[in-house]
Backbone as a chain_set.jsonl record, in Angstrom:
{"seq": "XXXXXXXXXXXXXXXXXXXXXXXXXXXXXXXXXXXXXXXXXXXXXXXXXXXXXXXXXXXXXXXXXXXXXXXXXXXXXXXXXXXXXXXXXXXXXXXXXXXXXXXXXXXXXXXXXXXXXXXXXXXXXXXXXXXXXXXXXXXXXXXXXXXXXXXXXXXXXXXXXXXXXXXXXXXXXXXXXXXXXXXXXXXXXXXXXXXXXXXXXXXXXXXXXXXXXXXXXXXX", "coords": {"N": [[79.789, 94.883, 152.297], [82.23, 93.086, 150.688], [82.857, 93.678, 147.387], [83.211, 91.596, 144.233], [85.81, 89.927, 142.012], [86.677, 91.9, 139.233], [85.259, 91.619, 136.04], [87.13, 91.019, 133.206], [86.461, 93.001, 130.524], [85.449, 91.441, 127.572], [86.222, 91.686, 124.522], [88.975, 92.772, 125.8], [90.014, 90.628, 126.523], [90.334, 88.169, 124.338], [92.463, 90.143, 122.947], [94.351, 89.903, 124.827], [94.732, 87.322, 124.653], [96.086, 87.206, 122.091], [98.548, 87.364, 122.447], [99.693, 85.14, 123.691], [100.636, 83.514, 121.95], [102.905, 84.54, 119.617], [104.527, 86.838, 117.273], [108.512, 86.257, 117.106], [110.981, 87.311, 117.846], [112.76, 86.03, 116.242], [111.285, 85.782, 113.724], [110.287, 85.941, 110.646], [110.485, 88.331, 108.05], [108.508, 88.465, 106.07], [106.637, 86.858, 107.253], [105.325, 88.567, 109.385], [102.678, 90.248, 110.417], [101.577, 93.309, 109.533], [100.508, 96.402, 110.931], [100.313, 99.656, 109.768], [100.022, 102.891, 111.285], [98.262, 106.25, 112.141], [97.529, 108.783, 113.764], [94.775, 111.735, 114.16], [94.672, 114.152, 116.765], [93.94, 116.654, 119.424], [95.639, 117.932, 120.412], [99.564, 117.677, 121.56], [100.117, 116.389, 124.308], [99.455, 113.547, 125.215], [97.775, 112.931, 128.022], [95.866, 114.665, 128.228], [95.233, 115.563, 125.902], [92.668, 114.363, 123.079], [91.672, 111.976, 121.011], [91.062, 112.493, 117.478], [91.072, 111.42, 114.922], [91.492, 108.041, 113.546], [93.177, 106.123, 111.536], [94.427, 103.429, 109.698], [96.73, 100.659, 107.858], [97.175, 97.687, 106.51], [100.221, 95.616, 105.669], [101.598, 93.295, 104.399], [103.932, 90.498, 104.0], [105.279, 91.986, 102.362], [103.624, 93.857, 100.974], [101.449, 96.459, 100.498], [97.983, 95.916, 102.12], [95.07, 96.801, 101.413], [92.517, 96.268, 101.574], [92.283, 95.49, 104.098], [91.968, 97.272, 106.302], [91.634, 100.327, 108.646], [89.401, 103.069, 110.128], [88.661, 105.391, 111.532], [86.248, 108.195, 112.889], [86.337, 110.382, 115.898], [84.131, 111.167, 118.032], [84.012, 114.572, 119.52], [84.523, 116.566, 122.19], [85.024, 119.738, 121.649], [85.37, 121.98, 118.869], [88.083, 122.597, 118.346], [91.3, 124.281, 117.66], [92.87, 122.532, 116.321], [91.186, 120.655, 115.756], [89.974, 121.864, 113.237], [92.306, 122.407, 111.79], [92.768, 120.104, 110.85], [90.852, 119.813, 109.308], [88.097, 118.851, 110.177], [85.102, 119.239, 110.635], [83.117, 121.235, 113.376], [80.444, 119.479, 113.503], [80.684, 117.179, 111.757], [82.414, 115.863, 113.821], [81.349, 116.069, 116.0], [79.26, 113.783, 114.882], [80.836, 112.04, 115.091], [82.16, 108.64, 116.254], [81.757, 107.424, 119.84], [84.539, 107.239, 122.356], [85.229, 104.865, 123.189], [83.57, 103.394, 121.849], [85.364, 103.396, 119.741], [88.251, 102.826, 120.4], [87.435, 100.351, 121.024], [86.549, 98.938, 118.625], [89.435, 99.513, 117.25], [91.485, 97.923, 118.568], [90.393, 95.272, 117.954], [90.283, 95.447, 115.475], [93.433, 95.448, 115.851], [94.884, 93.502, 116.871], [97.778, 91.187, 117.301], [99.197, 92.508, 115.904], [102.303, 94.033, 114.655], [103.115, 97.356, 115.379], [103.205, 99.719, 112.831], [104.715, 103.392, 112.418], [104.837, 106.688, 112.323], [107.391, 108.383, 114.394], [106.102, 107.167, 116.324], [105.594, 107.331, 118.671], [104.341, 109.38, 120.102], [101.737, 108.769, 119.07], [101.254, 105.854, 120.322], [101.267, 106.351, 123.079], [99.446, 108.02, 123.355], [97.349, 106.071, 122.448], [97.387, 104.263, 124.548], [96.799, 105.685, 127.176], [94.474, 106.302, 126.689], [93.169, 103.848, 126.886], [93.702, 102.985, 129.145], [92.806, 104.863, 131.329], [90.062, 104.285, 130.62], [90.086, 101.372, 130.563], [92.141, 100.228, 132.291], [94.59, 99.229, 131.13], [97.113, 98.583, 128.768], [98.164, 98.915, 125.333], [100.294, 95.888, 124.607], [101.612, 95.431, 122.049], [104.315, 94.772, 119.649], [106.403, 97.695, 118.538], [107.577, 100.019, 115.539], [109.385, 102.363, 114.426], [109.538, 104.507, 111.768], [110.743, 106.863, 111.652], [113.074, 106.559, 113.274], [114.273, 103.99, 111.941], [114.808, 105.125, 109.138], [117.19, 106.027, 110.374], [118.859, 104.923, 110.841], [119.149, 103.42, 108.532], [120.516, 105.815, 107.031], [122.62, 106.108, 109.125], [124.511, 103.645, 108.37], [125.19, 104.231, 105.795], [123.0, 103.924, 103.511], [121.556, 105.783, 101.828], [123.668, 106.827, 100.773], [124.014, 107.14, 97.849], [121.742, 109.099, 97.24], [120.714, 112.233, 97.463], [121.286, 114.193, 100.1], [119.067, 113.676, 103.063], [118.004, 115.979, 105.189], [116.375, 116.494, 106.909], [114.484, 114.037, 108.929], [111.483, 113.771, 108.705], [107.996, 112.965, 107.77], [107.498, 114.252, 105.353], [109.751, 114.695, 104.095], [110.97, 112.421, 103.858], [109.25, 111.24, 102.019], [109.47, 112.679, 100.008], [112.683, 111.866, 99.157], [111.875, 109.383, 98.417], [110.584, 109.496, 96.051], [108.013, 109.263, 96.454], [104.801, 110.864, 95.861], [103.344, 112.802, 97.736], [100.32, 112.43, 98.549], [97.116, 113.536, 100.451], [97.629, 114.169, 102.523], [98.161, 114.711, 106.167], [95.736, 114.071, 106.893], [94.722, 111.224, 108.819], [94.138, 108.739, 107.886], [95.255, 109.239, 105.2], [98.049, 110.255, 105.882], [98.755, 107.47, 106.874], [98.328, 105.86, 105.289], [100.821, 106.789, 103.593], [103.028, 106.602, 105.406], [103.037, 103.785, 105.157], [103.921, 103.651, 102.555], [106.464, 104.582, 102.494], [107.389, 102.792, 104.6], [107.76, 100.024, 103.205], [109.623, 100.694, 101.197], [111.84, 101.039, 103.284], [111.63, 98.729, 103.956], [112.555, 97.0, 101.834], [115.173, 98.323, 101.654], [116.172, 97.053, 104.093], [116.354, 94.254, 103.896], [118.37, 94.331, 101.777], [120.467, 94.205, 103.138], [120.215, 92.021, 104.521], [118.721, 91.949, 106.65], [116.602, 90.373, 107.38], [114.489, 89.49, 109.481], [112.525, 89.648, 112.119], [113.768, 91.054, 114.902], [116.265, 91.671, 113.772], [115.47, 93.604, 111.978], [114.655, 96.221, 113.188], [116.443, 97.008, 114.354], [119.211, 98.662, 116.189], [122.342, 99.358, 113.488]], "CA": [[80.076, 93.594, 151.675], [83.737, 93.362, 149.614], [82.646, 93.7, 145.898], [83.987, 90.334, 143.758], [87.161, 90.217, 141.061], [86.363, 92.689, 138.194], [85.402, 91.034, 135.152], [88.03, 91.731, 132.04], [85.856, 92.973, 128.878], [85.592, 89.904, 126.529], [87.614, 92.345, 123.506], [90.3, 92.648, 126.161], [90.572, 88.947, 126.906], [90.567, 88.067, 123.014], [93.532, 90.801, 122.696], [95.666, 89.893, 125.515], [95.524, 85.703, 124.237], [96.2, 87.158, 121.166], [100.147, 87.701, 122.494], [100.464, 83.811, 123.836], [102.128, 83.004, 120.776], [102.918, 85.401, 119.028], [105.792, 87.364, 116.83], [109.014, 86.329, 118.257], [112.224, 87.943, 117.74], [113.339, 85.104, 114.979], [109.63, 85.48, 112.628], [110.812, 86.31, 109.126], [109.248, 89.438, 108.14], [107.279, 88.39, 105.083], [105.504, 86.302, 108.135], [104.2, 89.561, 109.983], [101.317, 91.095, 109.872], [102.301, 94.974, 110.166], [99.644, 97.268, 111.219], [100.882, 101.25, 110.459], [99.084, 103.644, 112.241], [98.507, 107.729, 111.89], [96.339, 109.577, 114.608], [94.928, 112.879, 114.875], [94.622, 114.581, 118.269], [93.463, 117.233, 119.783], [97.224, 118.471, 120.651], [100.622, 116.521, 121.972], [99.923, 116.153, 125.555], [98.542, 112.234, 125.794], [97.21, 113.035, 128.955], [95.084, 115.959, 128.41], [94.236, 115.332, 124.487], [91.462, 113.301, 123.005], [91.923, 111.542, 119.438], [90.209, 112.917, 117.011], [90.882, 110.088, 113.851], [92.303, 106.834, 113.495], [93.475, 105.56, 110.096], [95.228, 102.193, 109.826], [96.328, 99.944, 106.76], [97.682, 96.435, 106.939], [101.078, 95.471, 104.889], [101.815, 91.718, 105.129], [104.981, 89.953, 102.797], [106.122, 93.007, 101.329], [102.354, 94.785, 100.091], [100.347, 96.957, 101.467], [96.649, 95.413, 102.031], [94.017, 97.789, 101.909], [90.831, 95.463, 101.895], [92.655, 95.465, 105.434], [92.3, 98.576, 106.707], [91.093, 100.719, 109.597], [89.094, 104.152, 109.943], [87.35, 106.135, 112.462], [86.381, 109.619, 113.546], [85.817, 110.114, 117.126], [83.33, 112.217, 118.902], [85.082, 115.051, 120.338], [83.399, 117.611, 122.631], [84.859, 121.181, 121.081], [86.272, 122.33, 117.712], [89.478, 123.033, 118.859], [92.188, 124.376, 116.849], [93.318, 120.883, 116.011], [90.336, 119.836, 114.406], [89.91, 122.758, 112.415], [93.44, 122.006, 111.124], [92.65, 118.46, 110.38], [89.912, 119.922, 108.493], [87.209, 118.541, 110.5], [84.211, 120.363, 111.377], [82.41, 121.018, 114.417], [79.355, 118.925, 112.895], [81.643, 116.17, 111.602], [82.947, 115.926, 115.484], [79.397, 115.674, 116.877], [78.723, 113.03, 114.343], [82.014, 110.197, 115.211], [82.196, 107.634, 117.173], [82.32, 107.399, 120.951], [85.453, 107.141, 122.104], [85.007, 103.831, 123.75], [83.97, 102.236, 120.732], [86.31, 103.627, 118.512], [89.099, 101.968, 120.905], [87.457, 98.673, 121.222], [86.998, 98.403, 117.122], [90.447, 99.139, 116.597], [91.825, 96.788, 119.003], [89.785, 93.787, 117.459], [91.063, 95.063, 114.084], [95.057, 95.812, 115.569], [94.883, 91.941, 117.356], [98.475, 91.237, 117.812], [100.222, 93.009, 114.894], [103.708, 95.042, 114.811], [102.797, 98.716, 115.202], [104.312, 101.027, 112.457], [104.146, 104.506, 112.412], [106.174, 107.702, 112.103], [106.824, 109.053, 115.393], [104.523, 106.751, 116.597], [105.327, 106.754, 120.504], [102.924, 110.082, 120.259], [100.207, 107.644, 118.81], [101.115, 104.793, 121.443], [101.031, 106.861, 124.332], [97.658, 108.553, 123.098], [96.42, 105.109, 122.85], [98.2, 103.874, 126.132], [96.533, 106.817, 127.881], [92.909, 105.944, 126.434], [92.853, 102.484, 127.067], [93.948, 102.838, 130.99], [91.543, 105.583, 131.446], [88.575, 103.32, 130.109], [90.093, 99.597, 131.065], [92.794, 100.113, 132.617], [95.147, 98.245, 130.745], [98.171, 99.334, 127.864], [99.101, 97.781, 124.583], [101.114, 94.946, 124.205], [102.435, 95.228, 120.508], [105.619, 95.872, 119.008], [106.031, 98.652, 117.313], [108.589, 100.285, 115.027], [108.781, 103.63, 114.022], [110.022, 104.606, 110.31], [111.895, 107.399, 111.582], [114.377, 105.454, 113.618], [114.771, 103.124, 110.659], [115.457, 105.703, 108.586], [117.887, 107.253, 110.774], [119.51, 103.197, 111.185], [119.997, 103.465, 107.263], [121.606, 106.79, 106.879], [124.016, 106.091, 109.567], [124.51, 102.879, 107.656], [125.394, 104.793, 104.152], [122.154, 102.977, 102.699], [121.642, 106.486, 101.228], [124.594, 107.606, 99.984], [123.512, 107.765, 96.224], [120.945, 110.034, 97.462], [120.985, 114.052, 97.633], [121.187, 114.142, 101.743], [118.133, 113.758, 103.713], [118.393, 116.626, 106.061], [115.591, 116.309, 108.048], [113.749, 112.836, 109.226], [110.529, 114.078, 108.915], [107.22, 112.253, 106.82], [107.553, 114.72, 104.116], [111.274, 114.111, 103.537], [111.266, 110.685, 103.45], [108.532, 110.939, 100.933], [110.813, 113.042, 98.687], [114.063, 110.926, 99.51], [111.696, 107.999, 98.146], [109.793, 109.966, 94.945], [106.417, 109.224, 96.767], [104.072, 111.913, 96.17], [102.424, 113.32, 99.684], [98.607, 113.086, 98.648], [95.836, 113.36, 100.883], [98.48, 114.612, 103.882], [97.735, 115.252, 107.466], [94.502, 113.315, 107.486], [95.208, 109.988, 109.771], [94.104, 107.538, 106.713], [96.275, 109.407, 104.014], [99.263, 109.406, 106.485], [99.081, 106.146, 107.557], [99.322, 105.153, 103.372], [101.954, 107.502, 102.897], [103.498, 106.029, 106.147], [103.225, 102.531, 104.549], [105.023, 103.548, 101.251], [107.315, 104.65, 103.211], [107.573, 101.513, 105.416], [107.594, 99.608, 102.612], [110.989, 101.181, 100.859], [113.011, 100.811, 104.22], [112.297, 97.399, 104.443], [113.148, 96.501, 100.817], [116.829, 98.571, 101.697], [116.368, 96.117, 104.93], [116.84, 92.621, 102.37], [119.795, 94.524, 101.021], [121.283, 94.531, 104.141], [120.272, 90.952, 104.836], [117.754, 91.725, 107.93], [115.078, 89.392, 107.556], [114.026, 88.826, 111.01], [111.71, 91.518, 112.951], [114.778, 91.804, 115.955], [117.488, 92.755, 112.802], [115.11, 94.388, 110.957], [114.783, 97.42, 113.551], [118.018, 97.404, 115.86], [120.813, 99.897, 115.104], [123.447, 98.753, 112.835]], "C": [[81.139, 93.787, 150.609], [82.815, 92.336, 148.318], [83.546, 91.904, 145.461], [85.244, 90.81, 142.446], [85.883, 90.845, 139.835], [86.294, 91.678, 136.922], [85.675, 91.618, 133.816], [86.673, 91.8, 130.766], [86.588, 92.202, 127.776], [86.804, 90.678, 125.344], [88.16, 92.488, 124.36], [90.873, 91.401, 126.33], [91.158, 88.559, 125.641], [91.988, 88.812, 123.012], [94.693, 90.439, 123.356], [95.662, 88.199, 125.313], [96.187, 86.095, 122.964], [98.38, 86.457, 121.0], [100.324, 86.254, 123.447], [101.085, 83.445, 123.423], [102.179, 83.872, 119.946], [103.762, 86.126, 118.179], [106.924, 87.007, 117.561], [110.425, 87.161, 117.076], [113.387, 87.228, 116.118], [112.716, 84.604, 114.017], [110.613, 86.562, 111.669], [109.726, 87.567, 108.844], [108.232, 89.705, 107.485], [106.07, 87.711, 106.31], [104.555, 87.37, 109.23], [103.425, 90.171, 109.495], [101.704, 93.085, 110.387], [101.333, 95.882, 109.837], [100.029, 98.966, 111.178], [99.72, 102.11, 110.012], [99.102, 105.133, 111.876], [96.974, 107.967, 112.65], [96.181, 111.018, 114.385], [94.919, 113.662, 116.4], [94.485, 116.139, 118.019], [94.637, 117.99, 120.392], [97.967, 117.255, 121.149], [101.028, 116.225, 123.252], [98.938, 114.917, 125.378], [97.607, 111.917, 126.635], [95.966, 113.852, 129.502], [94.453, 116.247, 126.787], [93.612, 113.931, 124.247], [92.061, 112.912, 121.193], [90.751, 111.816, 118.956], [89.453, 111.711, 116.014], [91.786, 109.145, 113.76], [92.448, 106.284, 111.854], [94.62, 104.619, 110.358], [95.31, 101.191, 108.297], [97.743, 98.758, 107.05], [98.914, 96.16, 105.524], [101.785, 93.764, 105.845], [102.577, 91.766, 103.823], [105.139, 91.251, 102.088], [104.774, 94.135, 100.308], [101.575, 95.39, 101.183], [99.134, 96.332, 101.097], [95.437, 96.295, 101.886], [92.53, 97.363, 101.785], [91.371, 95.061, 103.455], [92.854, 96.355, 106.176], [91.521, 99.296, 108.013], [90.522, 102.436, 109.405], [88.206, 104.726, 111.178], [87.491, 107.651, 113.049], [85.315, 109.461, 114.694], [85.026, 110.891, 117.334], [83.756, 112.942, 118.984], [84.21, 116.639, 120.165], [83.68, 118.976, 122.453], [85.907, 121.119, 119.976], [87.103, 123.282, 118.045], [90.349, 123.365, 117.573], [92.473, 123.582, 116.004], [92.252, 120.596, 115.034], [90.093, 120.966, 113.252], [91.311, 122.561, 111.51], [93.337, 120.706, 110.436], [91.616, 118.835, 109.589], [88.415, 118.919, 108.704], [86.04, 119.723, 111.005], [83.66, 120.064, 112.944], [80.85, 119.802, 114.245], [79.61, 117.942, 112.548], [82.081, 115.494, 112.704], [82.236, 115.389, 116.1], [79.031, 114.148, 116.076], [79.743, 111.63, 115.001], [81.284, 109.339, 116.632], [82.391, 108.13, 118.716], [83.658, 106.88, 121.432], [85.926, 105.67, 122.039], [84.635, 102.834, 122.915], [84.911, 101.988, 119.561], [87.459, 102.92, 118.713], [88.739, 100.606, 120.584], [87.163, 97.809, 119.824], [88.323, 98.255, 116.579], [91.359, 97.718, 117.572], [91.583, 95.55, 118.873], [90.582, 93.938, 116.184], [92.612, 94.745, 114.645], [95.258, 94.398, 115.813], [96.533, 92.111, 117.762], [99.655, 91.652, 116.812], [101.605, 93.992, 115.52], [102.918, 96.288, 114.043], [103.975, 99.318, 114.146], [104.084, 102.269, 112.852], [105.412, 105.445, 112.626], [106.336, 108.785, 113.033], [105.499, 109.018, 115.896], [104.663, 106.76, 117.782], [104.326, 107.626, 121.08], [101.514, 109.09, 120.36], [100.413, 106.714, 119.983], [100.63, 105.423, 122.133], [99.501, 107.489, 124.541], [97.084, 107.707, 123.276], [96.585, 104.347, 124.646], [97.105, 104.636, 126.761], [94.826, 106.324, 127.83], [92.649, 104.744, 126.997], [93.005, 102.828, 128.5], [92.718, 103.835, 130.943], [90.254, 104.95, 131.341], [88.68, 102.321, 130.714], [91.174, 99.575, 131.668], [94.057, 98.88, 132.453], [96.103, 98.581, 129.18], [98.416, 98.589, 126.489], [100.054, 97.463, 124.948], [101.609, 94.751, 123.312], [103.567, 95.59, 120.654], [105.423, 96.818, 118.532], [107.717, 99.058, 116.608], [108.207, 101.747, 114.296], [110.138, 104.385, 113.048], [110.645, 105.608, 110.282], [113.088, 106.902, 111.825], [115.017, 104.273, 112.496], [115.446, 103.792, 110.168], [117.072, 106.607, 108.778], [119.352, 105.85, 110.743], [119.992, 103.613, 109.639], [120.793, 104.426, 106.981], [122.866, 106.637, 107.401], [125.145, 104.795, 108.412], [125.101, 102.992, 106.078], [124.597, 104.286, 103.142], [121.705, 104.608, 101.602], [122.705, 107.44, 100.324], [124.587, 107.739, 98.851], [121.789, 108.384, 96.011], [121.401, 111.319, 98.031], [120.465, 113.97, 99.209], [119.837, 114.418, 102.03], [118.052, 114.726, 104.894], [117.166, 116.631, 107.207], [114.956, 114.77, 107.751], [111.867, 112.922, 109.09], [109.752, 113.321, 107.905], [107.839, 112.775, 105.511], [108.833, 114.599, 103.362], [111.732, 113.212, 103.318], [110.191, 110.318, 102.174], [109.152, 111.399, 99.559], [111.658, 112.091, 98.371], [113.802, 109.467, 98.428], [110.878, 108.124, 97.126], [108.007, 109.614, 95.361], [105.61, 110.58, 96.908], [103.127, 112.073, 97.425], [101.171, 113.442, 98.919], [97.697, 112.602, 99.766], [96.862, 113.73, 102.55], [98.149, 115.085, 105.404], [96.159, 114.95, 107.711], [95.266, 111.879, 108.229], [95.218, 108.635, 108.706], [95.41, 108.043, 105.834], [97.844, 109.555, 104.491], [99.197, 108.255, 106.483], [99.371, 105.365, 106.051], [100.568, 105.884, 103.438], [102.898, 107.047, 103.771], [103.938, 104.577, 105.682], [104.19, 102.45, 103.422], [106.251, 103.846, 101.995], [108.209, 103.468, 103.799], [107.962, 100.512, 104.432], [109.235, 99.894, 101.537], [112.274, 100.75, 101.686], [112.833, 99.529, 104.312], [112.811, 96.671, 103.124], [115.058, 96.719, 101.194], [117.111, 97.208, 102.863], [116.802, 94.66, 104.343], [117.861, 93.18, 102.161], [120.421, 94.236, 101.647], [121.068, 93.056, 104.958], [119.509, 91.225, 106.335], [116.216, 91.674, 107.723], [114.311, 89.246, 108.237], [113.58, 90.54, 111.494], [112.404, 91.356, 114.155], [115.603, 92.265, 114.721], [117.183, 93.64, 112.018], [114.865, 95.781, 111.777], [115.698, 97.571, 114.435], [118.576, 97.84, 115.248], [121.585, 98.838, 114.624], [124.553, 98.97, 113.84]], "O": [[80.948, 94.596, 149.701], [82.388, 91.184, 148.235], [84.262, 91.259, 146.227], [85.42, 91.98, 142.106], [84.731, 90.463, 139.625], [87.256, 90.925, 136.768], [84.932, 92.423, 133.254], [86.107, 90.825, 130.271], [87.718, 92.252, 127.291], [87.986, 90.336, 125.296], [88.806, 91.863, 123.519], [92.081, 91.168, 126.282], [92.388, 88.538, 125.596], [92.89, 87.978, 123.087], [95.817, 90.526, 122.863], [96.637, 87.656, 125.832], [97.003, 85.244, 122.611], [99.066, 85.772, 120.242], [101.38, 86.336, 124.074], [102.114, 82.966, 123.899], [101.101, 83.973, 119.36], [104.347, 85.973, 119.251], [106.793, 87.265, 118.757], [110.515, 87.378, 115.867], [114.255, 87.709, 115.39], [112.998, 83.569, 113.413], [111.326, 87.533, 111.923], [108.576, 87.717, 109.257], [107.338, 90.523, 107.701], [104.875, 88.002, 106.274], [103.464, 87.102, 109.734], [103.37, 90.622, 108.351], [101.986, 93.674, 111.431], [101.181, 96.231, 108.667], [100.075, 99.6, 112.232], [98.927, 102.145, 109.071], [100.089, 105.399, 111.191], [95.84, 107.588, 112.358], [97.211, 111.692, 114.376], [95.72, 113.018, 117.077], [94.74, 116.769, 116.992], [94.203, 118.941, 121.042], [97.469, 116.133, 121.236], [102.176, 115.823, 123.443], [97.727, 115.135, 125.38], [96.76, 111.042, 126.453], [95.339, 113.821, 130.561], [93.476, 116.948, 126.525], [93.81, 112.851, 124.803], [92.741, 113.63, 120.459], [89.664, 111.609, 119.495], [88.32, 111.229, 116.009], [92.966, 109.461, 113.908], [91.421, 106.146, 111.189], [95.585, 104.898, 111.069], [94.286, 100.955, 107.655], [98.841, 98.936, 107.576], [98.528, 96.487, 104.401], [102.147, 93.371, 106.954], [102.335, 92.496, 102.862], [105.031, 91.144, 100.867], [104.971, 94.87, 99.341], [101.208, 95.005, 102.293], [98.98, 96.104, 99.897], [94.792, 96.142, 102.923], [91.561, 98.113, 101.903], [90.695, 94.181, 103.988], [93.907, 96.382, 106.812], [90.606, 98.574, 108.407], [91.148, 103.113, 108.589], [87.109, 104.295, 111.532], [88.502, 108.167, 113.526], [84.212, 108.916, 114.742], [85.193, 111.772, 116.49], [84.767, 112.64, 118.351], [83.711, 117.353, 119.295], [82.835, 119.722, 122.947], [86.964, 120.489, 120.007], [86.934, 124.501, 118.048], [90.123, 122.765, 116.522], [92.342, 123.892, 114.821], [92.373, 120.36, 113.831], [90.07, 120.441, 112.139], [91.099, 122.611, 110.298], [93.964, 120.466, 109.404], [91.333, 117.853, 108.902], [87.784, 118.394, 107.787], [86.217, 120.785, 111.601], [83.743, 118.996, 113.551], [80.382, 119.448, 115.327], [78.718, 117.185, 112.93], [82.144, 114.28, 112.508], [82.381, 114.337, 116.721], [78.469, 113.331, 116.805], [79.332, 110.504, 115.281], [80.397, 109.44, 117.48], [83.091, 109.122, 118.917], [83.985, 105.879, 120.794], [86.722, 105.228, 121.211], [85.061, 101.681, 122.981], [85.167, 101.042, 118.816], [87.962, 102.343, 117.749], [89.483, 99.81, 120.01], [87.35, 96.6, 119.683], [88.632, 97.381, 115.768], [91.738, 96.684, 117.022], [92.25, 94.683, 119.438], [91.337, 93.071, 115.743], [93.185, 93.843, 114.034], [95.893, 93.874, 114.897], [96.779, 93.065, 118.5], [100.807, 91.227, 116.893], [101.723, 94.487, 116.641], [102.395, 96.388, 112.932], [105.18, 99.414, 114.38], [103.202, 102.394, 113.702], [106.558, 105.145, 112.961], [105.784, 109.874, 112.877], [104.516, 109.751, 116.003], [103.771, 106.112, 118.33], [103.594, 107.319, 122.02], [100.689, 108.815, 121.23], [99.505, 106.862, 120.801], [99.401, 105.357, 122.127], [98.717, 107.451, 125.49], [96.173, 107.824, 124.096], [95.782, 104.101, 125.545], [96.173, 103.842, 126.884], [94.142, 106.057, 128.818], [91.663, 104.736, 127.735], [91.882, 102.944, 128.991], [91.659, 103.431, 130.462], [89.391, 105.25, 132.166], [87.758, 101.979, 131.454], [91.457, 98.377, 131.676], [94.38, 97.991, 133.241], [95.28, 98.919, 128.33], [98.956, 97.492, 126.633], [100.842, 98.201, 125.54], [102.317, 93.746, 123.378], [103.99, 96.432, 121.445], [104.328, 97.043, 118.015], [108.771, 98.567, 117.01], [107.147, 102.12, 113.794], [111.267, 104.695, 113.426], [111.274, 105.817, 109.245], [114.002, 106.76, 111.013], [116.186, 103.892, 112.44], [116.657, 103.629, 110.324], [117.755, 107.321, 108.043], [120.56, 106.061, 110.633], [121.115, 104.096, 109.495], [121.92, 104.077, 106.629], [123.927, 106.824, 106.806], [126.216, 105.075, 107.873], [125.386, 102.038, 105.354], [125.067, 104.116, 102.018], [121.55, 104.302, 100.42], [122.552, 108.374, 99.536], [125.303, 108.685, 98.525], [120.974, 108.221, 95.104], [122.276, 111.456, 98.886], [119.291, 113.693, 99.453], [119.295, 115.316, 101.386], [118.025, 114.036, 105.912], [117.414, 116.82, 108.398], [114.906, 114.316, 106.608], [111.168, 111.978, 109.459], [110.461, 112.865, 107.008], [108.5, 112.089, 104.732], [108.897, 114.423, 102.145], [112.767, 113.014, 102.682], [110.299, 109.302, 101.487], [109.294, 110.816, 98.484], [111.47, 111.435, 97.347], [114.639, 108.755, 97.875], [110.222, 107.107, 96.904], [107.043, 109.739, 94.605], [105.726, 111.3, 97.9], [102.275, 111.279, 97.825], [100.877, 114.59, 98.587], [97.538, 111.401, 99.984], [96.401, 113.331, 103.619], [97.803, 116.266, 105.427], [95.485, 115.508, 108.577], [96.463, 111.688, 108.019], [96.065, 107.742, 108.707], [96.438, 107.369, 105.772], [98.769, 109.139, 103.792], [100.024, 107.89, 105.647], [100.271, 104.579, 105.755], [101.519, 105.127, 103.244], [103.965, 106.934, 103.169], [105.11, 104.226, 105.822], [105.032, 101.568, 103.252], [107.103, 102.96, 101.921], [109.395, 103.249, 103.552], [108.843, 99.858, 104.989], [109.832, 98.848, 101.281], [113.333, 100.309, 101.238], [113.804, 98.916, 104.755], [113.528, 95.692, 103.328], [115.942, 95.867, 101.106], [118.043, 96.429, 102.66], [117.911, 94.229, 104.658], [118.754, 92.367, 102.395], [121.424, 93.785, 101.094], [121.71, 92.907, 105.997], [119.921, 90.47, 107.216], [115.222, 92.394, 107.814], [113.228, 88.832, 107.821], [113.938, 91.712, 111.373], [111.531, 91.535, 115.004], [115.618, 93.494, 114.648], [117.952, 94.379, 111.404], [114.857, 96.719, 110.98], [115.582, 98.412, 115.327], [118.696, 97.717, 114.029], [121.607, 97.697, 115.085], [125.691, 98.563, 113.603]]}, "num_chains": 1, "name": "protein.A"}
């Protein structure tokens, strides 16, 4: 007897009306809601690593929010290198979340925000990868990722009364921008330090008269 149509899990339905109307190309950017992101993992193969932690904090009109924020540590079935680096324990590990809910909380929190993140197509694709695996089904957000910005202003000469930025990396843009790196290489204390970050380039962005979330990340 042929089975009937699969029925979409209610948090995926919710998520995918979210993008009916939604950000368009000519939304002012105090009007987005901007979700940036910082994962750990289990290494940089999407396909073959598991996320360890999720840290997320919300920056709407020009502030970061943090009574808007996101957090979770996943399950994850051996203390691998990785987590030992992240300074998780094996016991800590055993204790998180399943993975399955850890996805389907943040996707109620992410709704239909603009992804930041710094060298975030790692993080997409990690999530990309999870979500099909489970529901078969990919984000839909924008995203924007605060290296490429940064790399948009340099060419730009938005730094030129700055001592050269020689590498693109978190920690150099935190220099570049006198933000002290605390709480580093956890997924929450990136994803702030990601925000201050985020938060700098789009002020130089006003200088430069790109208001709009299409001028505010396309090359100059």
């Amino acid at each position: 007897m042929a089975s009937g149509p699969v029925t979409e899990s209610p948090f995926i339905s919710r998520y995918r009306k979210r993008f009916e109307s939604t950000w368009s190309d000519d939304t002012p950017l105090d009007q987005v809601r901007f979700v940036v992101v910082d994962t750990e993992t289990t290494g940089l193969n999407p396909q073959t690593d598991r996320i360890i932690t999720i840290g997320a904090v919300v920056v709407r009109d020009g502030e970061i929010v943090l009574d808007d924020s996101f957090e979770a540590l996943l399950k994850v079935a051996h203390n691998t290198d990785s987590v030992t680096v992240h300074g998780i324990t094996r016991d800590e590990s055993r204790m998180g979340m399943k993975e399955t809910e850890a996805l389907e909380r943040f996707l109620e929190y992410l709704q239909d925000a603009v992804i930041v993140g710094h060298h975030i197509g790692h993080d997409i694709a990690t999530f990309d990868d999870a979500y099909e695996r489970h529901w078969g089904f990919r984000l839909l957000n924008r995203a924007v990722d605060t290296m490429n910005l940064a790399l948009h202003f340099e060419k730009a000469g938005a730094f030129s009364n700055r001592p050269p930025i020689r590498r693109f990396t978190l920690d150099a843009l935190c220099e570049a921008f006198g933000i002290i790196p605390h709480d580093r290489h956890t997924a929450s204390g990136d994803a702030f330090l990601t925000a201050l970050v985020f938060l700098r380039l789009r002020r130089l962005a006003l200088r430069y008269d790109r208001t709009t979330l299409l001028r505010f990340s396309e090359p100059f």
